[in-house]
FIVOVO-996039 format. One record per residue (C-alpha): x negated, y negated, z; residue in one letter. Coordinates in steps of 0.02 Angstrom, whole numbers, plus 50000, padded with zeros to 5 digits. Layout:
% FIVOVO-996039
XYZA...
END
This chain:
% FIVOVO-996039
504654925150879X503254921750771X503214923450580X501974938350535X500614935150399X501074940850237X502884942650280X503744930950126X505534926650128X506364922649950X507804913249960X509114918049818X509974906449704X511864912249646X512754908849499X514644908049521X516284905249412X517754912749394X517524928249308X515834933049437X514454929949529X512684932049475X511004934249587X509294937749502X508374945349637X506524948149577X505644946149406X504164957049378X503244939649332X503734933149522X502204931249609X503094935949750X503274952749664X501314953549616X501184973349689X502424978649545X503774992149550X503635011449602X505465014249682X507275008449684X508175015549842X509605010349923X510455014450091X512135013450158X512055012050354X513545010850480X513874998950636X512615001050785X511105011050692X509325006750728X507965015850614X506375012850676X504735010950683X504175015550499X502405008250444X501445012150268X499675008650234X499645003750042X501605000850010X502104986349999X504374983650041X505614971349961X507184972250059X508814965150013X510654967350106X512064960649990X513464968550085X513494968550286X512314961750424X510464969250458X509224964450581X507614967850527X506234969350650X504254966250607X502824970950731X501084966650666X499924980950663X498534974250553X496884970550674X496204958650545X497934947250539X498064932650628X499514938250682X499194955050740X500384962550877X501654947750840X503194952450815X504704944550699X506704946950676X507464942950498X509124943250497X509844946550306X511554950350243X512964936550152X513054927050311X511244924650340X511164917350151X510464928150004X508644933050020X507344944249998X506194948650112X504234955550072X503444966950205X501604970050172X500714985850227X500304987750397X501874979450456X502854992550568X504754989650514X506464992150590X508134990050570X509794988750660X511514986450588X512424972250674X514084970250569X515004982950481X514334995550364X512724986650284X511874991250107X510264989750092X509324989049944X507424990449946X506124991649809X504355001149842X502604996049754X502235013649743X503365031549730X503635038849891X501915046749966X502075059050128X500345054550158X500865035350173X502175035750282X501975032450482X503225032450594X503125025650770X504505029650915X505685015150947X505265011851130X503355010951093X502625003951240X501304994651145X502724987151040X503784983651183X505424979051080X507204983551146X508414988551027X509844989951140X509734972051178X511174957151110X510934940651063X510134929751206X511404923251319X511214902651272X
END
């Protein structure tokens, strides 16, 4: 799968001794972070669930699991990206290594739990807007993605 335009991955740096372990995640002075901060939200999902398609116009997503396994799915709905109607699968969680991921607007995004119960963490450029929030139906035919599919058999 191809990686989408936009898309950025930050790859997190721990801190460990014996009394903890510390992660920054984002810095308001990270470039990576350039859109700024409008909402904190978190979610606590449970094994098997798939939440999609969800797509914004001006928002801009940082997603972060630090407990459990998430597959996040990325379909490219911008017509002036170079990698429009490309789609892209992050995995993220402790086994995947610590990172944060950036979705830019116009990204449809989706997400299914595959390990136990998964926290997500996600920060918004801009408070939550009814009037910026698209949702697609997970077996979009123009999307084409299966979510009841496994791993490819190798």
């Amino acid at each position: 799968m191809a990686n989408i335009a936009g898309v950025e991955i930050k790859e997190l740096v721990s801190h460990a001794d014996e009394r903890q372990v510390f992660r920054e995640i984002i810095r308001v002075t990270d470039p990576f972070f350039a859109e700024g901060f409008g909402q904190w939200s978190y979610a606590c999902m449970n094994p098997g669930t798939a939440k999609a398609w969800h797509i914004h116009r001006k928002q801009v997503d940082w997603w972060y699991v630090p407990l459990g396994a998430l597959k996040l799915v990325l379909h490219d709905l911008r017509p002036d990206s170079p990698t429009y109607k490309q789609t892209q699968e992050i995995l993220l969680g402790p086994d995947y290594g610590h990172k944060v991921v950036r979705i830019p607007p116009g990204v449809a995004h989706g997400s299914k739990v595959i390990g136990g119960v998964t926290h997500l963490f996600y920060i918004t450029s801009r408070t939550y807007d009814p009037a910026d929030e698209g949702r697609i139906p997970h077996d979009d035919p123009d999307i084409g993605y299966d979510w009841t599919a496994g791993p490819p058999i190798k």
